[in-house]
C-alpha positions in Angstrom: 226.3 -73.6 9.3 226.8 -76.7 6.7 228.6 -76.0 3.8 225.5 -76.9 1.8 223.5 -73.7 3.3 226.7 -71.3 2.8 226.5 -72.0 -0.8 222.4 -71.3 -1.1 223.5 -68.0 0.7 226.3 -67.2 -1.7 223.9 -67.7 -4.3 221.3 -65.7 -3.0 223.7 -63.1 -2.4 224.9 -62.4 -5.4 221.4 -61.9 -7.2 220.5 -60.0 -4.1 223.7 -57.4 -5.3 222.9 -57.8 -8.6 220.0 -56.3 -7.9 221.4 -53.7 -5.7 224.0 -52.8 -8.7 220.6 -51.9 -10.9 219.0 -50.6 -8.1 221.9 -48.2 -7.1 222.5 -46.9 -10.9 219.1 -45.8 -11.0 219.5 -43.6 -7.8 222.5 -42.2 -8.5 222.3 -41.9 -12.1 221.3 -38.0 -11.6 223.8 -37.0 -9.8 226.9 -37.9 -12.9 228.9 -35.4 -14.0 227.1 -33.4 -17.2 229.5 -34.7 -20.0 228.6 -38.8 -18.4 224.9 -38.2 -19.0 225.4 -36.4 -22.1 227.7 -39.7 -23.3 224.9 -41.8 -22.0 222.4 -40.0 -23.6 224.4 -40.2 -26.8 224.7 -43.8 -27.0 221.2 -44.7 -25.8 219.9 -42.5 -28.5 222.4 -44.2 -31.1 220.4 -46.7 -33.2 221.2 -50.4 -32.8 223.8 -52.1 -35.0 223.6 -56.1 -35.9 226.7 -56.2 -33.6 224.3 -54.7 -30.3 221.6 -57.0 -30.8 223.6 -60.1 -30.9 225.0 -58.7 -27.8 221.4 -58.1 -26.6 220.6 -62.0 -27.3 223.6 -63.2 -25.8 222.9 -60.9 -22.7 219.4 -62.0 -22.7 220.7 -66.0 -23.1 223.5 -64.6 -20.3 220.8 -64.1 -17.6 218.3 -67.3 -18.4 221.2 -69.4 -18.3 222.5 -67.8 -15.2 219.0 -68.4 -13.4 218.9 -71.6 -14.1 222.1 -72.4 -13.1 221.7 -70.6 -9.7 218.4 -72.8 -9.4 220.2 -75.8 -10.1 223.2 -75.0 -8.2 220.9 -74.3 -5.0 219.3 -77.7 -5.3 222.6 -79.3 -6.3 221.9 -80.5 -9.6 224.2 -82.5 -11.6 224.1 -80.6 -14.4 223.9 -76.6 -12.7 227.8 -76.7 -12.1 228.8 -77.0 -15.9 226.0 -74.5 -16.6 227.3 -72.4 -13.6 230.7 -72.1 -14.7 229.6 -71.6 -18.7 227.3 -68.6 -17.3 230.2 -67.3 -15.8 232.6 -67.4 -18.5 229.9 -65.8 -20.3 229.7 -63.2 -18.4 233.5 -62.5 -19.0 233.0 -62.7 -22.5 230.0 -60.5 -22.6 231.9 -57.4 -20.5 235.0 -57.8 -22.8 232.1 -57.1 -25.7 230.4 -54.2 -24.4 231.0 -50.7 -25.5 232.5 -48.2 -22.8 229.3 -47.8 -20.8 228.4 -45.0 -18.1 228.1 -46.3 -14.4 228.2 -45.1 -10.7 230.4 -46.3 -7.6 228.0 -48.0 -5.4 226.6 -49.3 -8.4 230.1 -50.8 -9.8 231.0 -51.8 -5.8 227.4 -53.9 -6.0 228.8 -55.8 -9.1 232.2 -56.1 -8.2 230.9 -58.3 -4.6 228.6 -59.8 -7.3 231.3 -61.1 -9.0 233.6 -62.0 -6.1 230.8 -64.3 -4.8 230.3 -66.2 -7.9 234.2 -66.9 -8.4 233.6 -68.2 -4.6 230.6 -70.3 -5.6 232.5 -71.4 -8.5 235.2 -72.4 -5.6 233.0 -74.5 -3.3 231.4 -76.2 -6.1 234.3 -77.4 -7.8 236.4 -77.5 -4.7 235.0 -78.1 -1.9 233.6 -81.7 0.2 230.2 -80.3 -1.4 231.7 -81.1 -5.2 230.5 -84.9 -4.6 227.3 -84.3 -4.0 227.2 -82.8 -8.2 229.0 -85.5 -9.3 226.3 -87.9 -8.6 223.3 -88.5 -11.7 220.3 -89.3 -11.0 218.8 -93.0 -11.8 
C-alpha cells in the first residue's frame, strides 16, 4: 500500500470515528446514570452566555476548517498541512474551553482513535517521504 493511500485512509478514518463518537452518544445517551442526564439536562437548558457562542463560532470555524483541510490534505495540497495542523491545535484549544460536559465510553473511545489518527496524520505529513510532495506550489 503506498504511503500516499495510507494517509487518504487515515483521513477517512478519523471522520469515519468522528462520526461514530456522535453516533455512539446518541445510543447510549439513555442508559447514563440519573444524576448525568439530570447535569445534562441542566446545562442544555442553561441559556447561552457571550462566552458559549464564541465558543459555538469557533467550534463551527473548528469543523469548516477541519474539512477543508482533510480535503486538502487528501489531494495533497500545499496549503492543507498548515491548515491541518492549525485545525488541530484548535481543537486542543477548543476542549481546554469547554465546560465539563456529559459523555459515554464508546463514545469517548470513538474520539480518543479520532484523535490518535490525526496526531498520526499530523506525523506522515510533516514527517514522512510523503512531506515533499506539500512542499511543492503550484505554477
Amino acid at each position: 500500500m503506498s504511503i500516499e493511500r495510507v494517509l487518504r485512509q487515515l483521513v477517512l478514518w478519523q471522520w469515519i470515528l468522528a462520526g461514530l463518537s456522535i453516533l455512539g452518544f446518541e445510543l447510549e445517551v439513555d442508559r447514563l446514570p440519573f444524576l448525568l442526564l439530570e447535569y445534562a439536562a441542566a446545562e442544555a437548558a442553561r441559556p447561552a452566555t457571550a462566552a458559549d457562542a464564541a465558543i459555538g463560532w469557533l467550534t463551527l470555524s473548528w469543523g469548516i476548517g477541519s474539512l477543508a483541510a482533510s480535503i486538502g490534505i487528501v489531494a495533497l495540497r500545499h496549503w492543507a498541512r498548515p491548515l491541518y495542523l492549525a485545525m488541530a491545535l484548535l481543537g486542543c484549544v477548543l476542549q481546554a474551553l469547554l465546560e465539563p460536559s456529559v459523555t459515554t465510553p464508546w463514545s469517548v473511545a470513538a474520539e480518543t482513535a479520532a484523535q490518535v489518527l490525526v496526531g498520526v496524520t499530523l506525523g506522515v505529513v510533516y514527517f514522512s517521504p510523503l512531506r515533499d510532495r506539500f512542499g511543492r506550489r503550484p505554477g
